[in-house]
C-alpha positions in Angstrom: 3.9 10.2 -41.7 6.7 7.9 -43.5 9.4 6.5 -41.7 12.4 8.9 -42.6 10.0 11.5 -41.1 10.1 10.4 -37.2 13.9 9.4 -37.1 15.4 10.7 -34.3 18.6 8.8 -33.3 21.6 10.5 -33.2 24.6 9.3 -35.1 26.5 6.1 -34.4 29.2 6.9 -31.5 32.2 4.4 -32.1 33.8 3.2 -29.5 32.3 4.9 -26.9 31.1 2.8 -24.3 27.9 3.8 -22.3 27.7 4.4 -18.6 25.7 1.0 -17.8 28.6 -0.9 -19.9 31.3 1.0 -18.2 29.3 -0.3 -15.0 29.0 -3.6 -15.9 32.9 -3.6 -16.4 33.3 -2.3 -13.5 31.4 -5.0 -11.5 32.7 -7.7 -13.4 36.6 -6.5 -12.8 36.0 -6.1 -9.0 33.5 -8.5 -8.8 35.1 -9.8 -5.4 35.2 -6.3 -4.0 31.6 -5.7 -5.0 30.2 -8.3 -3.6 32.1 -7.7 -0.7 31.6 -4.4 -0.4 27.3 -5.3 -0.6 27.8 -7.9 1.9 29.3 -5.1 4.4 26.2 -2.7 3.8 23.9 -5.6 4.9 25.8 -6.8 7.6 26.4 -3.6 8.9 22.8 -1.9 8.6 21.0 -5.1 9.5 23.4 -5.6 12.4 22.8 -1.8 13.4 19.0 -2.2 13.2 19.3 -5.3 15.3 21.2 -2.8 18.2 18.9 0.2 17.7 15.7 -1.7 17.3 12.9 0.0 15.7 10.9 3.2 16.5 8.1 2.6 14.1 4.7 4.7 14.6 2.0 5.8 13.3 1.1 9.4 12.4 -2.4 9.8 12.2 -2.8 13.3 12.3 -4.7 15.8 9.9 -4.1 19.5 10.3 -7.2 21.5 9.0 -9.9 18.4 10.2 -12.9 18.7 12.3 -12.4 15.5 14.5 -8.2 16.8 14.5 -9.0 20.4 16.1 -11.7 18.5 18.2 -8.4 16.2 19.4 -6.3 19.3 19.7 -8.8 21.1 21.7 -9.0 17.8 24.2 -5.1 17.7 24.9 -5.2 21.5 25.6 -8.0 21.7 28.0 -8.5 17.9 29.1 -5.2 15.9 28.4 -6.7 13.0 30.3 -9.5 12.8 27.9 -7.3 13.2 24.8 -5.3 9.6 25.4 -6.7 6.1 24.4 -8.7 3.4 26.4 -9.6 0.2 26.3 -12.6 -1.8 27.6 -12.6 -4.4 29.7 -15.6 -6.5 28.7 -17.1 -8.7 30.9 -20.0 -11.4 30.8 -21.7 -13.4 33.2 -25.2 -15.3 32.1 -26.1 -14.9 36.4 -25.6 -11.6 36.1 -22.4 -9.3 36.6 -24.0 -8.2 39.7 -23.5 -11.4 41.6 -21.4 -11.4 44.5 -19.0 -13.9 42.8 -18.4 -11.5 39.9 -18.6 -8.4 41.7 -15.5 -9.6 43.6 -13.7 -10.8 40.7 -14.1 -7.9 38.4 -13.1 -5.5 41.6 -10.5 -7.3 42.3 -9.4 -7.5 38.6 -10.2 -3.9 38.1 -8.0 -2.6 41.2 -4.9 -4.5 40.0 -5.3 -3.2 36.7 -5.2 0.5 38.3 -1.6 -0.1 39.3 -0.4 -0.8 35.4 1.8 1.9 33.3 0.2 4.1 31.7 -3.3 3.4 32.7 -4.6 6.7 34.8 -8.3 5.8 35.3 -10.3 2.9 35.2 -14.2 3.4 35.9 -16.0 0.4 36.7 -19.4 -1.0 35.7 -20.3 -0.5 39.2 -20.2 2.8 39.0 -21.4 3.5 35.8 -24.9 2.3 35.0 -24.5 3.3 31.1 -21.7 0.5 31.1 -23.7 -2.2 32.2 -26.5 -4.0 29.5 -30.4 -4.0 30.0 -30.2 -7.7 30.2 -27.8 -7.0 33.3 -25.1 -10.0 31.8 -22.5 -7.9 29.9 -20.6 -5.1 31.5 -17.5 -3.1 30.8 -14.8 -1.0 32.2 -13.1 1.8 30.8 -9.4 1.9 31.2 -7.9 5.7 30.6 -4.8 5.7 29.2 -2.0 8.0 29.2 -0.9 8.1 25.8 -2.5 8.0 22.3 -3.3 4.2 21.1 -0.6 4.9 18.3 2.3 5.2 21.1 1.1 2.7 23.8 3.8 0.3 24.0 2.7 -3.3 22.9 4.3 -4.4 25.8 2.3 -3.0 28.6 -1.2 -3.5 26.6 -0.7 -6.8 26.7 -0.3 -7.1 30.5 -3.4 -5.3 30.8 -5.1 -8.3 29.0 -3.1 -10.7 31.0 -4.3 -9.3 34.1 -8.1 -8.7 33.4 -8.6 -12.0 31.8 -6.5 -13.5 34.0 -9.9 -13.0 36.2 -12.1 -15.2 33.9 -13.5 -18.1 35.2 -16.1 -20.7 33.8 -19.0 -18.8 34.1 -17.1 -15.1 34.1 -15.9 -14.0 30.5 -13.1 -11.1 30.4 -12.2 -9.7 27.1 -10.3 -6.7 26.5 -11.4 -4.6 23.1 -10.3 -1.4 21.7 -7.1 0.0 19.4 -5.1 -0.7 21.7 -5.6 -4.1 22.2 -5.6 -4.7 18.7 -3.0 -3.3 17.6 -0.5 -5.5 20.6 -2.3 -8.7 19.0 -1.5 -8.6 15.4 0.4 -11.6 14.1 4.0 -11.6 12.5 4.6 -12.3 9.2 6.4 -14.9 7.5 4.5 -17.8 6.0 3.2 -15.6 2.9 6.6 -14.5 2.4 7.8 -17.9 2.4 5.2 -19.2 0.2 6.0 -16.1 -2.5 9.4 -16.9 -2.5 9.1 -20.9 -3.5 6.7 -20.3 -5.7 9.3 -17.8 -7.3 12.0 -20.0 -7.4 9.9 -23.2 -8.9 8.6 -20.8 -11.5 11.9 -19.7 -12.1 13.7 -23.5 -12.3 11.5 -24.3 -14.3 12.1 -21.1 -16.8 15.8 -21.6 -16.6 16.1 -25.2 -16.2 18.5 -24.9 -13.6 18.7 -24.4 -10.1 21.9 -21.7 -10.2 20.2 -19.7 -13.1 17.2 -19.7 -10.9 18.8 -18.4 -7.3 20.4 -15.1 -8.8 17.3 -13.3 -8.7 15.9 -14.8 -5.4 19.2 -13.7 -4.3 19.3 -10.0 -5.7 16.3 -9.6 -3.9 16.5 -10.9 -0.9 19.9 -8.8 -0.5 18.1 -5.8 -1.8 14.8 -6.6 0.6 17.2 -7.3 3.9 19.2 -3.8 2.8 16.2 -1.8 2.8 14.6 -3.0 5.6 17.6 -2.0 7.6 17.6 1.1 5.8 13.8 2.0 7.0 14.3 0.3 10.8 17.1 2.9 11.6 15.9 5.9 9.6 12.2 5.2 12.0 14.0 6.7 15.1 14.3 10.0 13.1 11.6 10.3 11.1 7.3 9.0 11.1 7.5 5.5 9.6 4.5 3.6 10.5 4.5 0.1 12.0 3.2 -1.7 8.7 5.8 -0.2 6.4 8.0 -3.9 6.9 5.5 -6.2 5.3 5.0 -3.7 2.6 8.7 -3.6 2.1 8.4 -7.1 1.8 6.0 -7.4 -0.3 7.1 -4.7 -3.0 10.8 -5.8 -2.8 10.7 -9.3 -3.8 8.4 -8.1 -6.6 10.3 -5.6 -8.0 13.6 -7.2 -6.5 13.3 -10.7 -8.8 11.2 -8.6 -11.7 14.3 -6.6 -12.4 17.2 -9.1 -11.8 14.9 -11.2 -14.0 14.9 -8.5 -16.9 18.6 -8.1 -16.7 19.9 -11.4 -16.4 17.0 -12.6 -19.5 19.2 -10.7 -21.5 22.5 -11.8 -20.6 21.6 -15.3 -21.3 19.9 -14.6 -24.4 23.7 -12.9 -25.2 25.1 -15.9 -24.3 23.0 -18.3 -26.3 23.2 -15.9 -29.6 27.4 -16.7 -28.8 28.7 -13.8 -27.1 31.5 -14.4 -24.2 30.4 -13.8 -21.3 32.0 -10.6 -20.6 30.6 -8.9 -23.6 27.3 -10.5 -22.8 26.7 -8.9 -19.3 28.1 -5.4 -21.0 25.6 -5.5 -23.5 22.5 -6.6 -20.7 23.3 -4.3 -18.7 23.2 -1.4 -21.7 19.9 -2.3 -22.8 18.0 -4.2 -20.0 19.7 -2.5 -17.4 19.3 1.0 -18.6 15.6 -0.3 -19.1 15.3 -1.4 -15.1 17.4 2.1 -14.2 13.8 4.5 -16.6 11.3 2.0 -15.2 12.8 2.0 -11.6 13.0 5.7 -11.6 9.1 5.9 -12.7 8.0 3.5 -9.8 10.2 6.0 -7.7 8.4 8.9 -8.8 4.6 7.4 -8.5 5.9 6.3 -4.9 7.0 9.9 -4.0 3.9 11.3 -5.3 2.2 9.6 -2.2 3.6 13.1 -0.7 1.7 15.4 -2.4 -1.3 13.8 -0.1 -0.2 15.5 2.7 -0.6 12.3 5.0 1.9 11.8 7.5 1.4 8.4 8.2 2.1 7.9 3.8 4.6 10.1 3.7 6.7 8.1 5.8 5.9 4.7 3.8 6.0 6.6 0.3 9.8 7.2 1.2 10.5 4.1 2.7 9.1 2.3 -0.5 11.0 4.5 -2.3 14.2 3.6 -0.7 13.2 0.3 -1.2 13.1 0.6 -4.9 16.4 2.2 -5.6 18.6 -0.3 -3.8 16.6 -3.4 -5.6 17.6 -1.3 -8.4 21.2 -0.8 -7.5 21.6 -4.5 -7.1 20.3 -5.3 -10.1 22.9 -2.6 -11.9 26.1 -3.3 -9.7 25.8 -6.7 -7.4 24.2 -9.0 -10.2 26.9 -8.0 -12.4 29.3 -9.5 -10.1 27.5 -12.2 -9.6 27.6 -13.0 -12.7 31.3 -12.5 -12.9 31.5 -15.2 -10.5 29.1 -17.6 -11.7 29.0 -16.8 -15.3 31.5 -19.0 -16.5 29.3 -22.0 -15.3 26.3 -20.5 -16.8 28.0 -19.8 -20.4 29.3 -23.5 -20.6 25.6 -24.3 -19.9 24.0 -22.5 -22.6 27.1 -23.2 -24.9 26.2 -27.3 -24.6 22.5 -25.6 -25.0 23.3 -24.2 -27.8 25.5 -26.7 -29.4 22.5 -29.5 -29.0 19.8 -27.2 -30.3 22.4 -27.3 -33.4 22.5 -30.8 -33.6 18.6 -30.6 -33.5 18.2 -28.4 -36.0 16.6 -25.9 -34.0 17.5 -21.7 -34.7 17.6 -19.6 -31.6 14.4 -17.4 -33.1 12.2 -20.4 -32.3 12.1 -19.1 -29.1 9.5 -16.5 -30.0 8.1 -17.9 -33.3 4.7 -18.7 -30.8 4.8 -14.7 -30.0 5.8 -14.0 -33.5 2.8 -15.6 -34.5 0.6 -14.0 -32.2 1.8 -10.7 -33.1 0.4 -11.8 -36.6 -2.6 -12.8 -35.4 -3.4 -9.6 -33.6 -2.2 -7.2 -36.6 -4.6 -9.3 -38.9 -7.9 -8.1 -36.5 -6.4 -5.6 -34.2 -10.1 -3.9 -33.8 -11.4 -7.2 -32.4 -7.6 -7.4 -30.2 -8.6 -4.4 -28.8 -12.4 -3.8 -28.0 -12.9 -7.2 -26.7 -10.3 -6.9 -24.1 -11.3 -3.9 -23.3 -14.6 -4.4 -22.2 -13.6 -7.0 -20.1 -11.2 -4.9 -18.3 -13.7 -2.1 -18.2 -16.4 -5.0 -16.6 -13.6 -6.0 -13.9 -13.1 -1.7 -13.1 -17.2 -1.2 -12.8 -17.6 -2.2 -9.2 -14.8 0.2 -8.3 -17.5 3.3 -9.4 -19.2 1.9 -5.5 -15.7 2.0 -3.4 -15.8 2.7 -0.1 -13.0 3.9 2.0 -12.6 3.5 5.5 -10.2 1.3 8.0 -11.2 -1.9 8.8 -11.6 -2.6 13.2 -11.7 -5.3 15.3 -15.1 -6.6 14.1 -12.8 -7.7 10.6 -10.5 -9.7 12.1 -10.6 -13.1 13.6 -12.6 -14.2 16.7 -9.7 -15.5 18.4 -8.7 -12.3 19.5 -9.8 -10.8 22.5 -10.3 -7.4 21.1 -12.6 -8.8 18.6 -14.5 -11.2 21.2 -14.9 -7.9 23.0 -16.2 -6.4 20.0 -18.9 -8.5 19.4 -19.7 -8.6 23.2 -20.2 -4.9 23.3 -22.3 -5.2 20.2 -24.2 -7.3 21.7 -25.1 -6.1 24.8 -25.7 -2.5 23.5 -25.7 -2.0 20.1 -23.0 -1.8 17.3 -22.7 1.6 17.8 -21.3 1.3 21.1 -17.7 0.6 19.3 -17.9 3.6 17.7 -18.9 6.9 19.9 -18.2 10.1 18.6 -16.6 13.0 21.0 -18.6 16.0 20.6 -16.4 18.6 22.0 -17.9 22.4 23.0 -15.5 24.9 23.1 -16.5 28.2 24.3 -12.9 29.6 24.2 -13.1 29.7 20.6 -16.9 30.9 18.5 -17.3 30.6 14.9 -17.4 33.8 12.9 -21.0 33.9 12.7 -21.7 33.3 16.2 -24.5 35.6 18.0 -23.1 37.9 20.6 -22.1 36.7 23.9 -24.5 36.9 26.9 -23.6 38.2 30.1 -21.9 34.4 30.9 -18.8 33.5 31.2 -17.0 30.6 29.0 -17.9 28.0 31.7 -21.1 29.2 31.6 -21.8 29.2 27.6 -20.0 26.1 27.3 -22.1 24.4 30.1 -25.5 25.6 28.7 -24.3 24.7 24.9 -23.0 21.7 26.4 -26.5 20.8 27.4 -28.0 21.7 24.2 -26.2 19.5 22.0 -27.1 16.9 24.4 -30.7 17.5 23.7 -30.0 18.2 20.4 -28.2 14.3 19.7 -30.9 12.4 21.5 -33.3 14.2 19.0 -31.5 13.2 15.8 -32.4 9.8 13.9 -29.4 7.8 13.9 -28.3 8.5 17.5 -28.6 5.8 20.1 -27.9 7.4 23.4 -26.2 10.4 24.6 -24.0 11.1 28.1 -24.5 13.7 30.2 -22.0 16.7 29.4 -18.2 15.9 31.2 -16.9 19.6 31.9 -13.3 19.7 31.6 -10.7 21.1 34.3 -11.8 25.2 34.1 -14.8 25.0 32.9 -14.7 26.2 29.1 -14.6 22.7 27.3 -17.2 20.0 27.9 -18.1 16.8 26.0 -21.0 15.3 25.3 -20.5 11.5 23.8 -23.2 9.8 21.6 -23.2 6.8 20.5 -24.4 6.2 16.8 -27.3 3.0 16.2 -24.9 2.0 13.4 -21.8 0.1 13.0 -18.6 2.4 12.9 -17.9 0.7 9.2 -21.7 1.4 8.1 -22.4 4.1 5.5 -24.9 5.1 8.0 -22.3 6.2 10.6 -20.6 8.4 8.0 -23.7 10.4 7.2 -24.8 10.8 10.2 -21.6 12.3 11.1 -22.1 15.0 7.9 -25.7 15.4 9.3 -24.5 16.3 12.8 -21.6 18.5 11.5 -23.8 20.0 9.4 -27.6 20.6 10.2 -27.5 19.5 14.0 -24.7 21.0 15.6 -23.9 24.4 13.1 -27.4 25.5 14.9 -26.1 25.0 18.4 -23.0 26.5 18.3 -24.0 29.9 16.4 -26.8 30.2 19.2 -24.5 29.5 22.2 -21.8 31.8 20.8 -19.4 28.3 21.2 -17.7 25.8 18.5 -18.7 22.4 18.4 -16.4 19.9 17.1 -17.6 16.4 16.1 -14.5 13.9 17.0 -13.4 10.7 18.0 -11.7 8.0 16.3 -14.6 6.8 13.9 -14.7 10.6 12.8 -11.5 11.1 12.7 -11.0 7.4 10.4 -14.6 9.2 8.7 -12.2 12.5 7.6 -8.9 10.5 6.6 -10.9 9.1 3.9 -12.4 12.0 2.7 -8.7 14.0 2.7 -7.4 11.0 0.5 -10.6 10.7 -1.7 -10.4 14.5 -2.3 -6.5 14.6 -2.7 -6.7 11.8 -5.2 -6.9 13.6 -8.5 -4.4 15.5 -7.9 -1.8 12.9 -7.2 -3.2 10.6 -10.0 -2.4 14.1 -12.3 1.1 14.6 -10.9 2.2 10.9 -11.0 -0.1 10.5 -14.4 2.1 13.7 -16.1 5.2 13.0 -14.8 5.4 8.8 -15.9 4.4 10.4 -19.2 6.7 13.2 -19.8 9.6 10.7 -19.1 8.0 8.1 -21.9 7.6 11.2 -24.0 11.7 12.0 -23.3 12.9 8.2 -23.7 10.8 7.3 -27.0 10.6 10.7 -28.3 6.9 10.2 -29.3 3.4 11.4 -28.8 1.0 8.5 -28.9 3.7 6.1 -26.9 2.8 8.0 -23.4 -0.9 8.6 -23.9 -1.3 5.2 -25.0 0.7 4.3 -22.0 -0.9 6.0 -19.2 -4.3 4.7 -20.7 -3.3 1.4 -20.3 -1.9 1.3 -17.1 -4.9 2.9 -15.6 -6.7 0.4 -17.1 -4.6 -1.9 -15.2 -5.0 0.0 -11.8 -8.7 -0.1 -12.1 -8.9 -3.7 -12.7 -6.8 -4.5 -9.6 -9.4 -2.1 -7.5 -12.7 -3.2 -8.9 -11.3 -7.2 -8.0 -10.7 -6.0 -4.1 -13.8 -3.8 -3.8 -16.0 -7.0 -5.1 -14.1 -9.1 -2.8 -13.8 -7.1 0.6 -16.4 -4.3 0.3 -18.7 -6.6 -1.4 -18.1 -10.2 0.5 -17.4 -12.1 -2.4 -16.0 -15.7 -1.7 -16.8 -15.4 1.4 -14.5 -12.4 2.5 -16.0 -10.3 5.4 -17.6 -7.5 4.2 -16.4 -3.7 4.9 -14.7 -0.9 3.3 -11.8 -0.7 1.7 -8.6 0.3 3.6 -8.0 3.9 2.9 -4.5 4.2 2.2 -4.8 1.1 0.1 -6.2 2.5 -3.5 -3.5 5.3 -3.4 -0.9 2.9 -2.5 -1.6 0.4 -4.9 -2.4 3.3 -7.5 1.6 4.3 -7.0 3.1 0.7 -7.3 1.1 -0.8 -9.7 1.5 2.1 -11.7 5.2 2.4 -11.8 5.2 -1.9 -12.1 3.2 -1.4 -15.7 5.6 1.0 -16.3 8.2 -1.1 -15.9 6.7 -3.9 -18.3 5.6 -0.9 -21.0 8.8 0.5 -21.0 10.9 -3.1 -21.3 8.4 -3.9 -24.0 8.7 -0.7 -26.1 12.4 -0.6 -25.3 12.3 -3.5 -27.7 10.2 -2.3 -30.2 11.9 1.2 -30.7 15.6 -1.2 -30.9 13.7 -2.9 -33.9 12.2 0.0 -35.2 15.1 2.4 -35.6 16.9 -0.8 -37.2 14.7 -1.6 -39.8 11.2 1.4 -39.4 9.1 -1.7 -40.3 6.3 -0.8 -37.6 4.6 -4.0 -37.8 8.1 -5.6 -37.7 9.0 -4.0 -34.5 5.9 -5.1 -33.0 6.3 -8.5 -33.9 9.9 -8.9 -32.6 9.4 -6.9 -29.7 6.8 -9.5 -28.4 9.1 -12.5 -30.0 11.7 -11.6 -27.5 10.2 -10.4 -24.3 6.9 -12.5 -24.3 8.6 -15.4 -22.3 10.4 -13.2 -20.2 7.4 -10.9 -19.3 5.4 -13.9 -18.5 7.4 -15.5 -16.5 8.0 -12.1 -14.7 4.6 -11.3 -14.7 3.9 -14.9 -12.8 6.4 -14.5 -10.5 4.9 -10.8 -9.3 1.7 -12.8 -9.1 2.4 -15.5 -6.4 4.7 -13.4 -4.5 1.9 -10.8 -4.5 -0.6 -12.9 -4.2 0.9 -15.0 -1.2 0.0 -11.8 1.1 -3.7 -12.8 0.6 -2.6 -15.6 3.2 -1.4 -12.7 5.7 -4.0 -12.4 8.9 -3.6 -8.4 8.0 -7.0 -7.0 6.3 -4.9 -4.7 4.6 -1.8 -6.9 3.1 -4.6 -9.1 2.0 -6.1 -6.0 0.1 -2.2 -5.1 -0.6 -1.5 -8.8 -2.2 -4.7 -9.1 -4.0 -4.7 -5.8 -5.7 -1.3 -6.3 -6.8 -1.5 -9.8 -8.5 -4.7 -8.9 -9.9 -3.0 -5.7 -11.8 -0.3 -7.3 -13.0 -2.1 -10.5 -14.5 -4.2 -8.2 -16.3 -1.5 -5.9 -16.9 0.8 -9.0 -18.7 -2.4 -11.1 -20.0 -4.6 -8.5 -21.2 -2.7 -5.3 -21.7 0.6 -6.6 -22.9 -0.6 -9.5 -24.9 -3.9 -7.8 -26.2 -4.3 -4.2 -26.1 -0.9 -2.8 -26.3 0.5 -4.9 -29.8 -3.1 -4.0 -31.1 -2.5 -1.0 -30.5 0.6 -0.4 -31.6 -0.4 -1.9 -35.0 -3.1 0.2 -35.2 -0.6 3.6 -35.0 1.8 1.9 -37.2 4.4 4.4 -38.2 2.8 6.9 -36.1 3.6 5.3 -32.5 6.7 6.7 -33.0 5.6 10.3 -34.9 6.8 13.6 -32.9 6.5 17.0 -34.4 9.9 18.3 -35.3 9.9 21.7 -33.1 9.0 19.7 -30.4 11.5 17.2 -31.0 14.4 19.9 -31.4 13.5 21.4 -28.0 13.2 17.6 -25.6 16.7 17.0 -24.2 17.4 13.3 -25.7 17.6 10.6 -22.9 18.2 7.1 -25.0 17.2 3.2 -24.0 19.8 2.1 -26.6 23.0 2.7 -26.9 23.4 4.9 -29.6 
């Protein structure tokens, strides 16, 4: 297909300026009032947020799931049962039944029955199940009245005040469960700290001066300290979970300095071609800032699609993210502008003595990218050997993600300086891993499955007594199982549970099949021949069932966001190969980022602890990094299709489009990197996964991808990169990334 055959630019408007010049006008003309008028939205929602506080919490329901309906069931008919609890876990190498520790655990245990929210606490004493065959560890079970989810930090941590309070030198008190761990995880700060200089030396060093270098940090720290205000008052009207901050964080310095980067790149490269300054942000903000405003919109769209999951607990961080986005966005678009009002004068005598000296040494301003020019030249001459070799590598980094593992990491991940891990490990210890993970069996003779035999002459209290019994007998007969209570009727007789305790880890593939086992061969059996339902529950089922939701919900928001990312490449470059090419890419790039953080936490490379992978992470990551490589792919082409509907030299447009965004997209790309990768040194399993997945995508993405496989590529389409059939191309509305 020739050249003249895939035009598709509409005729030259005159005079008429585009709505991101219009904008850029606009900033620079009020730029007092803008800034002002920024300034005021921070102050006032940050301030606001300050008053109200936060409501974050998490929403870990699932409508439709076994261990859900077995939850349901248990605040109906046994809303005691149905809260959290903690143990209280206590050691003594004399024996917890000396009188010296009998008295200090009773004493311990009866002050802690006078705390909020705690409405039993059943000690070891009375239990012989809670205390070890050794006789040395014991524990307590504190009932709580609320889920762990809404237990107020606040009083969970003057429950571990008060029981270890009671430790002595020979008497060890730790206090374990979700609770507990949940009131003892660290702030923030230091990787957020560490990001944001290694942003700003990366960026002094880009810019050779320390003013060029602060607008970004300062777009997005505005943009960051906006949003978060945003999210912390929108959490007292709608589900935002409690780890939806750092992850602000985290995505809007990324995106925050990426897109101020992009725009302002631009406006000095204006400036050092010899446009005032005026003219110069006008025409940066027309072509890289209607670039940030398409690639912007397609992070939004891959966030959003974290909806289509179903999730409550996502759906609240999708948006929140979301949010996020747009206002780094808007101050890219409207408050840089101003800034650059303000400071641009400074910054155009800068690059005019720049430019003036570069003169003087005989240097022209496309030396700049003669290194990318030539690299561009390098790839066209063996674009096969550009493309395969990378590729296999990429493919090598994906492979281990064909063995992920999806789950939630507990307290047996995190640091033993925490008590609810100590108590993890002591519980462990004295009776099996299993013991921190107990499934809730719940019998429900109010309700029989469909094919249930008929009823006997017994009542529901009756069936659901006798088919309580049976699933006893039927758990301490299954391989897997460690131990098994006694049934616990419920008030009225119809429910009962039956607790076993499996003779794995909760975070073991072992614990996961025998749940399917149970749910499956064990139980069905029981409940069809006591004419009851049997629900398998708890919270390692219920973690067991959130990963299967997201693992069978994946493909279809892959598809969504997928489609959608393309059809709005397919409307901005009006071709066919651009968004297939695209979406290959950037799933390249995704896959890389989860094979690197299923070798290194599910595997226990360098030394990592091993377990599975956080569930919500691959989706999460899926949605950002997807959108970031859009971001890149769609500066990058942005510059290509400019050259190509100047001169319809295909190998030309290559060339130049990696001549003059190479420096810029590395030095983006390494600024993403360490503010991403700074979250590795967050004490949070999850922003660790979170930081390492994204630096990990978008080094490939820039190294790999941009630098490798897309220009070979590209040179392998030629012409045809940019081909679209004609009836196609009369029907797409025309959306353009230049002004035309």
């Amino acid at each position: 297909m020739t050249g003249s055959a895939v035009r598709t630019d509409a005729p030259a408007r005159v005079g008429r300026r585009s709505v991101f010049e219009r904008l850029a006008g606009w900033s620079d003309r009020h730029r007092w009032w803008a800034l002002l008028l920024w300034v005021l939205v921070l102050g006032g929602v940050t301030a606001g947020a300050a008053f109200a506080g936060d409501d974050y919490h998490n929403d870990f329901t699932l409508p439709g799931a076994e261990s859900q309906r077995a939850q349901d069931v248990l605040e109906e008919h046994a809303p005691a049962r149905a809260g959290a609890t903690l143990d209280i876990v206590v050691r003594d190498p004399d024996g917890i039944g000396s009188p010296a520790a009998r008295s200090a655990v009773d004493g311990m245990l009866a002050q802690v029955r006078q705390l909020p929210h705690v409405i039993e606490v059943v000690s070891p004493y009375d239990n012989e199940a809670a205390v070890s065959p050794d006789k040395t560890i014991a524990y307590a079970t504190v009932a709580l009245d609320v889920a762990g989810e809404s237990m107020p930090a606040e009083n969970t941590r003057r429950i571990i005040e008060t029981a270890r309070a009671a430790g002595s030198p020979t008497l060890t008190v730790e206090v374990g469960g979700d609770p507990a761990r949940a009131a003892e995880e660290a702030e923030g700060g230091a990787a957020e700290g560490a990001g944001l200089l290694a942003a700003m030396v990366i960026l002094v060093l880009m810019f050779g001066s320390l003013l060029a270098a602060s607008l970004p940090i300062v777009i997005a720290v505005f943009a960051v300290g906006t949003a978060i205000g945003l999210v912390t008052l929108a959490s007292h009207v709608a589900t935002v979970a409690d780890f939806t901050s750092p992850l602000i964080i985290l995505v809007g310095l990324g995106v925050g300095i990426d897109y101020a980067l992009l725009v302002f790149s631009r406006f000095r490269g204006e400036l050092s071609a010899g446009a005032q300054r005026s003219d110069a942000a006008r025409t940066a903000l027309d072509t890289a800032g209607r670039t940030v405003f398409f690639a912007g919109t397609t992070v939004i769209i891959a966030l959003l699609g974290l909806v289509l999951l179903g999730l409550g607990a996502l759906q609240g961080v999708a948006v929140a993210l979301a949010v996020t986005v747009l206002v780094t966005m808007l101050a890219a678009l409207v408050l840089l502008p101003a800034l650059l009002g303000l400071f641009g004068a400074r910054l155009e005598r800068t690059m005019t003595r720049r430019r003036e000296r570069d003169a003087r040494r005989g240097r022209s301003s496309r030396e700049e990218g003669r290194l990318w020019r030539r690299w561009s030249d390098t790839v066209s001459r063996r674009p096969w050997a550009a493309l395969l070799l990378p590729l296999i590598a990429v493919l090598a980094l994906s492979a281990p993600v064909l063995d992920m593992r999806l789950g939630f990491a507990d307290a047996g991940n995190d640091a033993d300086t925490k008590t609810s891990t100590r108590a993890y490990h002591l519980l462990a210890e004295g009776f099996g891993p299993g013991i921190n993970g107990p499934l809730v069996v719940v019998v429900d003779a109010g309700e029989a499955p469909a094919d249930a035999a008929p009823p006997g002459p017994a009542g529901p209290a009756g069936r659901a007594q006798a088919a309580a019994q049976a699933v006893q007998q039927a758990l301490a007969a299954t391989p897997g199982v460690a131990s098994v209570t006694p049934p616990i009727p419920a008030p009225g007789g119809d429910v009962a549970t039956v607790i076993a305790f499996p003779a794995s880890a909760p975070q073991d593939e072992a614990t996961a099949d025998l749940v399917a086992t149970l749910r499956e061969d064990v139980l069905a059996p029981v409940a069809r021949a006591g004419n009851v339902t049997v629900l398998v529950g708890g919270p390692t089922a219920a973690v067991i069932d959130v990963s299967a939701a997201i693992a069978d919900r994946l493909p279809l928001f892959v598809a969504v966001v997928v489609g959608l990312s393309a059809l709005l490449l397919l409307l901005l470059f009006r071709s066919v190969l651009i968004p297939i090419k695209a979406a290959v890419l950037n799933l390249l790039s995704v896959g890389a980022a989860m094979g690197v953080i299923t070798l290194v936490f599910q595997h226990g490379a360098f030394g990592v602890p091993p377990g599975p992978i956080e569930a919500y992470v691959p989706v999460m990551i899926f949605a950002i990094v997807f959108g970031l490589s859009m971001d890149y792919e769609v500066f990058l082409l942005a510059r290509m299709h400019e050259e190509w509907e100047r001169t319809r030299d295909a190998a030309g447009a290559v060339r130049e489009g990696l001549a003059t965004t190479g420096r810029v997209v590395t030095a983006a790309a390494a600024i993403m990197v360490v503010v991403f990768g700074a979250f590795v040194l967050s004490p949070d399993r999850m922003l660790q996964q979170f930081g390492l997945g994204l630096a990990v995508a978008v080094l490939v993405d820039a190294v790999i991808i941009r630098c490798l496989l897309l220009p070979a590529a590209m040179h392998l389409f030629g012409p045809r990169a940019w081909w679209l059939p004609p009836a196609l191309a009369r029907r797409l509305p025309r959306l353009a990334l230049e002004h035309q």
